[in-house]
C-alpha positions in Angstrom: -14.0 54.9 -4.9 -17.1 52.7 -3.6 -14.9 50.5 -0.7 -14.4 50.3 2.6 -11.2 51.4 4.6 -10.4 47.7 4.7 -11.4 46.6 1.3 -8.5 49.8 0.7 -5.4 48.0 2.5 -6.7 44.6 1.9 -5.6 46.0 -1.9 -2.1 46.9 -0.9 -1.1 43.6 1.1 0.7 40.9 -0.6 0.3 37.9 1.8 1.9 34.3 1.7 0.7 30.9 3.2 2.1 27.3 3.7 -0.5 25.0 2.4 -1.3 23.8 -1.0 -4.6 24.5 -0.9 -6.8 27.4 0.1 -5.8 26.5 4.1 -7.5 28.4 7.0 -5.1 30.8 7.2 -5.3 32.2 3.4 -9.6 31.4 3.9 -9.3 33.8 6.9 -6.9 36.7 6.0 -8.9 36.8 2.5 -12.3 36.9 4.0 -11.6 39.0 7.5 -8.9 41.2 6.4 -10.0 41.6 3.0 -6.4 40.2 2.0 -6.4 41.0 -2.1 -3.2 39.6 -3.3 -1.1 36.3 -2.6 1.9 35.3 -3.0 2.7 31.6 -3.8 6.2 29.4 -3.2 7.5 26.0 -3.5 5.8 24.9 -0.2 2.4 25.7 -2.1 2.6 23.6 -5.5 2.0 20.2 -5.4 1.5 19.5 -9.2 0.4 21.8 -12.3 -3.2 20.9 -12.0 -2.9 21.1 -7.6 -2.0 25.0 -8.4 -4.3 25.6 -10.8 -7.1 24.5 -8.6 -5.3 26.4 -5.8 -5.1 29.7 -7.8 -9.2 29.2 -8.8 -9.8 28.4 -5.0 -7.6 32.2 -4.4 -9.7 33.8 -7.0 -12.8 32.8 -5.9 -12.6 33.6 -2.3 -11.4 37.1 -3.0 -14.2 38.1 -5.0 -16.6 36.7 -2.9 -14.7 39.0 0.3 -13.7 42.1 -2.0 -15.1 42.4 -5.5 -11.7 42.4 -6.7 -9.6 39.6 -8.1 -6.3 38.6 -6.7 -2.7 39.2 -7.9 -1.5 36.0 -7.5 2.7 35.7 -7.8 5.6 33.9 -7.7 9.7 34.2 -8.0 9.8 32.4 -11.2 13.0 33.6 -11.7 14.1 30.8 -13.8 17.4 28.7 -12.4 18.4 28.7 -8.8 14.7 30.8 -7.8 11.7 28.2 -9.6 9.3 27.7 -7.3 7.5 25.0 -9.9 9.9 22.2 -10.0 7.8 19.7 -11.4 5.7 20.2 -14.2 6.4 23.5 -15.9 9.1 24.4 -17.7 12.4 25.0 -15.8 14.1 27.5 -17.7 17.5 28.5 -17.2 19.1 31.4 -14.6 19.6 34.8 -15.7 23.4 34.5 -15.9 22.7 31.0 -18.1 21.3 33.0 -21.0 23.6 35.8 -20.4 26.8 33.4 -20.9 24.3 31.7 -24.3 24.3 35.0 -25.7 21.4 33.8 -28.2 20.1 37.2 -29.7 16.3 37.4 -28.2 16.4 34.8 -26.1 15.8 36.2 -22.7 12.1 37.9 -24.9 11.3 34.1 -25.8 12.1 33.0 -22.4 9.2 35.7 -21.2 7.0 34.9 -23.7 6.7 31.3 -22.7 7.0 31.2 -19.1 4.3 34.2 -19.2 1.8 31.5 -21.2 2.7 28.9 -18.8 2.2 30.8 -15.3 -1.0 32.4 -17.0 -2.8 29.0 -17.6 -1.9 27.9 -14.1 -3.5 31.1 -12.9 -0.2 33.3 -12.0 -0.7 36.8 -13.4 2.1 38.2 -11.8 6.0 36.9 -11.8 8.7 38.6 -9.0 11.4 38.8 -11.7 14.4 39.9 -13.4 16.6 40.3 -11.3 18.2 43.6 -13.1 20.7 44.0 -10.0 24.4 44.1 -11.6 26.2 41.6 -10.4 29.6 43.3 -9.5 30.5 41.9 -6.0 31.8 38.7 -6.2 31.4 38.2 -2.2 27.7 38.7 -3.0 25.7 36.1 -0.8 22.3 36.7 -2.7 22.2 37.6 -6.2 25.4 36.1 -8.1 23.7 33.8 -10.9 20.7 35.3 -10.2 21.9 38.4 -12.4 22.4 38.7 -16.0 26.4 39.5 -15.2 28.3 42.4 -14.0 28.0 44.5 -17.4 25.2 47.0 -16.9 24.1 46.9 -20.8 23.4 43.3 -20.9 21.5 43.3 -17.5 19.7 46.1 -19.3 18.9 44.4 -21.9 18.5 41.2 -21.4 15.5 42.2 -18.9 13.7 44.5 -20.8 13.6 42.1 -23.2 12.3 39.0 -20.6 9.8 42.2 -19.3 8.4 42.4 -22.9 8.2 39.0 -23.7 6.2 38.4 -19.8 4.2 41.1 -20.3 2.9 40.2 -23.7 1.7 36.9 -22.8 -0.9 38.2 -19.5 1.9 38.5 -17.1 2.8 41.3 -15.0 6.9 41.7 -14.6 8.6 42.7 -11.6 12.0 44.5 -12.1 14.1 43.7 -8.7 15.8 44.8 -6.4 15.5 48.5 -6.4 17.5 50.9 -6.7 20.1 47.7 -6.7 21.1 44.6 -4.8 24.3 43.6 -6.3 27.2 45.1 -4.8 26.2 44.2 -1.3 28.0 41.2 0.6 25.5 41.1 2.8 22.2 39.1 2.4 19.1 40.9 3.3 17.3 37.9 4.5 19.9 38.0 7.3 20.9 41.3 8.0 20.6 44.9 6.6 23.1 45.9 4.1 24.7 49.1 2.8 26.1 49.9 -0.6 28.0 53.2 0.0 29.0 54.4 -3.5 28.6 58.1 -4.3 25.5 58.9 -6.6 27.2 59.3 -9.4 28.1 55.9 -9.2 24.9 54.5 -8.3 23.6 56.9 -11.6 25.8 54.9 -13.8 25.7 51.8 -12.6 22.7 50.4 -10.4 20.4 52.3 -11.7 20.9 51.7 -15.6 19.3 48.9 -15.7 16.1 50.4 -13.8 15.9 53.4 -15.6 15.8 51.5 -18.5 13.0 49.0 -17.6 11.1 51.8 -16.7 11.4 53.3 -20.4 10.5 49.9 -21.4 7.4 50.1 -20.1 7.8 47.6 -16.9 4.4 47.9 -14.2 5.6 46.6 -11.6 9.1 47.3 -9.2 10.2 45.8 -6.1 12.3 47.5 -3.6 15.9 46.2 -1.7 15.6 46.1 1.5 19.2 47.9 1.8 20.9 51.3 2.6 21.9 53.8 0.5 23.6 56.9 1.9 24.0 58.9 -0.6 20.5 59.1 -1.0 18.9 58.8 2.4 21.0 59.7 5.1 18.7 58.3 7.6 19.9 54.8 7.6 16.4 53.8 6.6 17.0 51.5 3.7 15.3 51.9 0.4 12.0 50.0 1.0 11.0 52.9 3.7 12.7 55.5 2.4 10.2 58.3 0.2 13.8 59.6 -0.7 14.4 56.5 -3.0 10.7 55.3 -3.2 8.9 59.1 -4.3 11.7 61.4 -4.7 14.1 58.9 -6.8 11.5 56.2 -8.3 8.6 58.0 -9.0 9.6 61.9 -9.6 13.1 61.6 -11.0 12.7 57.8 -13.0 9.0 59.1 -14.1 8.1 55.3 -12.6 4.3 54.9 -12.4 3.6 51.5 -12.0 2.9 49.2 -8.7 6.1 49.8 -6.2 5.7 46.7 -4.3 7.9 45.9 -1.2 10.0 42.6 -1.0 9.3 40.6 2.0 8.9 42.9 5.3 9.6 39.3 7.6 13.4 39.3 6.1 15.6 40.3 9.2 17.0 43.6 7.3 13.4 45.2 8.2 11.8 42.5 10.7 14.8 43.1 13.4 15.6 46.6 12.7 12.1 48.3 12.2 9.6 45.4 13.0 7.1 44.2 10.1 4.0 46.0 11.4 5.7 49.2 12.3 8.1 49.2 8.9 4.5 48.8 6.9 3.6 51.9 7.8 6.8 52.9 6.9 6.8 51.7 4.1 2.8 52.9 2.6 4.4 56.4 3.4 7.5 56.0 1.5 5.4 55.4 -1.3 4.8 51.6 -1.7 1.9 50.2 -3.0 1.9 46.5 -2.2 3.4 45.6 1.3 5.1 41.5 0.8 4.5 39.7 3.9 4.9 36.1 3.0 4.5 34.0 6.2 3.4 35.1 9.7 -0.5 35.3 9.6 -0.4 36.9 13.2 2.4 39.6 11.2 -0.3 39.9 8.1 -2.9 40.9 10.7 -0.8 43.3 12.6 0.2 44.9 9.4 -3.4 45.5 8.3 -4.4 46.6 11.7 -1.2 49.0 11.9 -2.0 50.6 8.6 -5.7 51.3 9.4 -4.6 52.7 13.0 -1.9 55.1 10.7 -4.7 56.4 8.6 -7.4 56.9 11.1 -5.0 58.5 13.5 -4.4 61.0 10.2 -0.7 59.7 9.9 -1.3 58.8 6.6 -4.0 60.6 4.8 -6.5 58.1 3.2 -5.7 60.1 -0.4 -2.5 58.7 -0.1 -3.9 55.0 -0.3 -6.6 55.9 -2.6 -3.6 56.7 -5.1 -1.9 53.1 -4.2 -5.6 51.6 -4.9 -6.1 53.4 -8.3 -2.9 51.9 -9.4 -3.6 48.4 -8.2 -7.0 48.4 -9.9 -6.0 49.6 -13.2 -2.9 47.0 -13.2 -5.8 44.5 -12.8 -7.7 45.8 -15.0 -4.8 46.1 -17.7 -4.0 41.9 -17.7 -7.5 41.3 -17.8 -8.2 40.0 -14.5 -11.7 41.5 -14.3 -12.3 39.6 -17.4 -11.0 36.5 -16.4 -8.8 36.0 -13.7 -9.0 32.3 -13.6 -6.5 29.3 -15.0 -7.1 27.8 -18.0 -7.7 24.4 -17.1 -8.2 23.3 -21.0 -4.9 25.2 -22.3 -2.5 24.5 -19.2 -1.7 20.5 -20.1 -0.6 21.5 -23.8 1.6 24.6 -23.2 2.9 24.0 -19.6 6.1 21.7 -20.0 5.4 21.6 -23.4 8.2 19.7 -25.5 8.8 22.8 -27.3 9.6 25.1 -24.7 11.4 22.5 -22.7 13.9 21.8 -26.1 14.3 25.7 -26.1 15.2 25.6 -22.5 17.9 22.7 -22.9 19.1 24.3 -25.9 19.9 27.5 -24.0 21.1 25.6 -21.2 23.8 23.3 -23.5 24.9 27.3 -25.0 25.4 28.5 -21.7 
């Protein structure tokens, strides 16, 4: 593998900014720290055509600093998590289309929103949601989830998974091994689901196990505790018990294992963002999330490099996270063309098909 140490971990950092446009702090963490994905949010989309031009502007500067394109992502989740208000097509939540039970919908739904985050230059979206939602004192999830019936979250999001990944998206099944019987919010504290694995085997995991045979490439890990599988109190994000042992070796998963965000206080005031990065690249994760703090990107990096030239982590081990990256990249046809298409975005994003198909499963819901 012709790179440098840094080019290496530059791969497995997803990083976040607050402008939007291509601000000092993405400029620097792209070109210094060799930065080679980004993760966009509301803050960062002005208009269709602002994020487009924002997305080029990301492109170019990482293959100017790297070689590589960018995965550039979003939670276009659909409903209550759309970071594109204005613009593109604002598609109904997951529970919305559960409750319109229109056969194949939820594969439409992926199919267009894929074409429409494709031509504004997003190759990657942080969704389903294939948590089951079956705590009603959940803070988090709730509508975010297909329902509390493990075969139609199944379902319904390997079928939004296909539809994505057909149209040059990469899907993201969430939150692994399962956020929805929590009543805890991760964002705020760390949470515990105590059930006995046999529980968690039949219900959490279903809907997992079943992307996975689908064919999904990308998974995100819940930044929550699970003590029947680690009894470390380390929750799932950091733990190569659920990561390796359960994700990779027992669900035969080998996509990207990407981390949700290490600033949420589950991990930032428990473990620390730097420290639980390392953690986390030793667990097994690919792509470390770390969506605001430029000075908590930088540590991150710096405490990553410091793990494997200290021989903490051997640099085979992110070689193997690298080799997966770059042949995701290579699969949605970034190294072809990683750009937006400028032409193609004003006639399919908000187009008034796919916003009738949207209101039409909204009014069944």
């Amino acid at each position: 593998m012709n790179m440098t140490l840094d080019q290496k971990i530059g791969q497995m950092i997803m990083a976040g900014f607050s402008s939007d446009v291509l601000d000092d702090h993405a400029a620097r963490i792209i070109k210094d720290y060799k930065i080679g994905n980004i993760v966009l949010f509301s803050r960062n989309v002005r208009s269709v055509n602002g994020l487009a031009r924002l997305c080029s502007e990301i492109q170019k500067a990482a293959i100017s600093s790297s070689g590589m394109p960018a995965f550039i992502s979003m939670d276009q989740e659909g409903g209550m998590v759309t970071r594109i208000q204005n613009g593109a097509t604002f598609f109904p939540g997951n529970m919305a289309f559960s409750a319109a039970g229109l056969e194949g919908s939820t594969e439409i739904e992926g199919k267009l929103e894929g074409e429409e985050l494709r031509a504004m230059g997003i190759n990657v979206d942080l969704a389903p949601v294939l948590d089951v939602n079956n705590n009603p004192d959940n803070p988090v999830i709730g509508v975010r989830s297909y329902g509390d019936d493990k075969e139609v979250v199944a379902k319904l999001g390997t079928d939004f998974i296909k539809g994505l990944q057909r149209s040059g998206v990469m899907a993201t099944a969430k939150h692994f091994p399962g956020h929805g019987d929590t009543s805890v919010d991760s964002h705020l504290d760390l949470p515990c689901i105590n059930h006995s694995l046999n529980r968690l085997n039949s219900i959490e995991f279903y809907p997992f196990r079943k992307a996975i045979e689908s064919g999904v490439d990308a998974v995100m890990s819940a930044h929550v505790l699970f003590p029947a599988i680690e009894k470390d109190k380390l929750p799932a994000t950091l733990s190569c018990k659920v990561l390796t042992d359960l994700l990779r070796e027992q669900m035969n998963f080998n996509g990207i294992v990407m981390t949700d965000c290490m600033e949420m206080e589950a991990i930032k005031n428990y473990f620390g963002t730097a420290k639980a990065a390392v953690m986390a690249v030793k667990a097994g994760a690919d792509i470390i999330c770390i969506s605001s703090s430029m000075n908590l990107q930088i540590e991150s990096v710096c405490a990553i490099k410091q793990a494997v030239l200290y021989g903490e982590i051997p640099e085979s081990r992110i070689d193997d996270s690298v080799n997966r990256i770059i042949k995701m990249k290579r699969k949605y046809g970034l190294f072809d063309n990683p750009y937006p298409d400028m032409e193609k975005a004003p006639c399919v994003v908000g187009s008034e098909s796919n916003l009738k198909f949207a209101q039409n499963v909204s009014e069944k819901s």
